[in-house]
Every structure is written in C-alpha cells, then in structure tokens.
N, C-alpha and C positions, 0 to 999 in steps of 0.2 A: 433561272431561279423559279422555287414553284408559287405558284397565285395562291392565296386563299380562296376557297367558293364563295364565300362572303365578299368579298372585292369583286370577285365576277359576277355575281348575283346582282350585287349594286348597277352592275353596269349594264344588265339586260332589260330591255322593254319588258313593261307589266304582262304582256301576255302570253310572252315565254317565261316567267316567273310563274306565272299563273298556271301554267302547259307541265310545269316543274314542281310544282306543288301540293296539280291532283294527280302524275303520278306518281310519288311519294307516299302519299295519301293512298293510293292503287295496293301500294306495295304493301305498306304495312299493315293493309285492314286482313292479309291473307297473312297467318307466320304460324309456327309452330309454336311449342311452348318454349324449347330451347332456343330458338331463334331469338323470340321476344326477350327473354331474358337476358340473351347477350346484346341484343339493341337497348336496352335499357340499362345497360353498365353496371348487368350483375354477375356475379359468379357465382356456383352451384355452393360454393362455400357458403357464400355470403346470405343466400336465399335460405341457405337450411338452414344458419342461424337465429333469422327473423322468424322461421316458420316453426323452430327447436325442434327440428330430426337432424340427421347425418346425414351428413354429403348424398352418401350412395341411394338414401330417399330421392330426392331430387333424381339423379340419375336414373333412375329405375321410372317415376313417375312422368320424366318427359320424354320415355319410350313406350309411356302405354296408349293404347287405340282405344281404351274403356278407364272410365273414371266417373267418383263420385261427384252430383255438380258441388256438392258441398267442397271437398279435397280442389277442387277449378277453381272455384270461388274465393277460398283461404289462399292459394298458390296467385291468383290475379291480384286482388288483396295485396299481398306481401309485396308485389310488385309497385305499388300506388295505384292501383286500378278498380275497378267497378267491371265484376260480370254482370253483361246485360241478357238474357234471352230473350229469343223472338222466336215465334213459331213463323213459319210462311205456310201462305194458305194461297189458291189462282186469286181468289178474291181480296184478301189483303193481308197484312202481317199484327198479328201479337205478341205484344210483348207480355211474356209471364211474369207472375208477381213474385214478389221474393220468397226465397224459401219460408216456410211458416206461416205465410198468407195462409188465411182461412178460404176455403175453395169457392167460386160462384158457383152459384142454382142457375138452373136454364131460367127461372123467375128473376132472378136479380140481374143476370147478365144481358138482359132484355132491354 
C-alpha cells in the first residue's frame, strides 16, 4: 500500500526535511510560465478566464521568448503572485521599482 509523503516527511530527521525543502525551493525558483501554472492547479482555461482573453492567448503567451513586463506581471498576478525585478550587478542586486515609479536622478539615488 502506498505511504503518503506527509507520514514519511513526519518520520524523517529535521535535516533531511531540511535537505528536502531547499531543494524544492531549488526547483521551483527556475519554471517556465507553463510549468508554473500547472504547479499552481491551473488550466490554460482557467487562467484566460481570470485574465478575460481565450485560451489560445495563454497558449501562444507561454511560448513566447519576448514579452511585455506589463503582460508578466498581469499573467503572475492572476496566478496570486507579485513580479519582483532585480537587476544583478558584480557589485550587488537591484531591485526595480514598480512600473509607474517616477525615475531616480544620479542626485537622489546617491
């Protein structure tokens, strides 16, 4: 008969729990759009409803290589998510401000 992972889970030491949890954690911070969306228990259906286009939007948008962050953003969104951006720099990461932020001066950003 098969175990639940949850009964097995219970029964492992924290530090293979732990060992289990960042990669999980590994896994998921890399997916596609389609991926994500089917890890999050949606259908293309389902997604175009919340977003009001047709299916075949969706389909077509989690095959492109180029996109608006705006269109990323609504489509995270619809998900229950928050797009974050970050620039990466050698020296350290930024995070950009929301669309619509009014821009820094080399004065202000100082």
């Amino acid at each position: 008969m098969a175990k639940k992972f949850s009964e097995l889970e219970a029964k492992m030491p924290p530090e293979s729990r732990a060992r289990v949890e960042k990669k999980v954690n590994e896994i998921l911070a890399e997916f596609a759009l389609a991926d994500l969306r089917r890890a999050l228990g949606f259908s293309q259906e389902e997604l175009a409803g919340l977003l009001n286009v047709k299916q075949p939007s969706i389909a077509k948008l989690e095959q492109r290589t180029d996109m608006y962050i705006s269109t990323l953003r609504d489509h995270i969104h619809a998900l229950g998510g928050e797009l974050i951006l970050i620039a990466r720099f050698p020296e350290r990461d930024v995070k950009i401000s929301p669309l619509g932020a009014p821009p820094l001066t080399r004065s202000t950003a100082a």
